[in-house]
N, C-alpha and C positions, 0 to 999 in steps of 0.2 A: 684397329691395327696399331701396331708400336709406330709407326711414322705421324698417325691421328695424333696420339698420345703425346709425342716431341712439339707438334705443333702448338694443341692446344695449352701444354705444361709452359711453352715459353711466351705465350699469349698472354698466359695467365703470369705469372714472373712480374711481364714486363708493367703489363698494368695492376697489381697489386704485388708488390714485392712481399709485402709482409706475408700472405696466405700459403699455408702451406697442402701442399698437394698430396693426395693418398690414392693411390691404387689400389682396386680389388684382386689384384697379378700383379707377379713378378712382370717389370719391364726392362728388355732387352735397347742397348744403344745407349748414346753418351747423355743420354735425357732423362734423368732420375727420377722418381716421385721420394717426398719426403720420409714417406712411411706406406710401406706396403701391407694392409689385411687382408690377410690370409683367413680363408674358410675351408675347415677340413668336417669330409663327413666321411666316415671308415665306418668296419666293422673294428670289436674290439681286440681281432685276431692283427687288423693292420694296426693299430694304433701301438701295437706294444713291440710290432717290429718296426716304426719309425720313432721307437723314444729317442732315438740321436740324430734325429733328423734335421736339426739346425746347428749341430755343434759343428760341422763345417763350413758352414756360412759367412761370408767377409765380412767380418764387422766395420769395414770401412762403408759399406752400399748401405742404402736405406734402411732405417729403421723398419722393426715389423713385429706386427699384431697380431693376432690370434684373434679376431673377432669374432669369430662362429664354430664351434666346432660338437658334435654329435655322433655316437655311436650309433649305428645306423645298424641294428640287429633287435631278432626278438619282431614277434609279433601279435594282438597289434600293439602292442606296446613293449618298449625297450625291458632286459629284462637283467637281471642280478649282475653278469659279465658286462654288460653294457655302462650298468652305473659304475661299478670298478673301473670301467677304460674312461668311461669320462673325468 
């Protein structure tokens, strides 16, 4: 839960200030992670309806990554639309 999350983020702070913290989600409350990775797995029909999908985003909140993402279409293997969306 985000109250876990505040806890252990200022545990963590306090004895190694230097480390910085990443969440796998977005975190709700005044407790930030340094950098949020995000994992998106769509079809390629949702992928090209959220191409703007961060261009509302505060740039002042945490930084954020894209570290997994995969068209999820096509069987059993991904197929021509799928390489396009990724």
């Amino acid at each position: 839960s985000h109250g876990r999350f505040a806890q252990f983020a200022r545990a963590i702070r306090k004895a190694y200030p230097g480390i910085k913290i990443i969440a796998t989600m977005p975190v709700k409350g005044d407790v930030q992670p340094d950098l949020v990775d995000e994992h998106f797995y769509r079809t390629a029909r949702q992928f090209l309806h959220e191409t703007h999908y961060f261009d509302h985003f505060s740039r002042k909140g945490p930084k954020i990554m894209v570290g997994e993402w995969a068209t999820m279409q096509g069987t059993p293997t991904p197929d021509f639309g799928a390489a396009l969306s990724d």
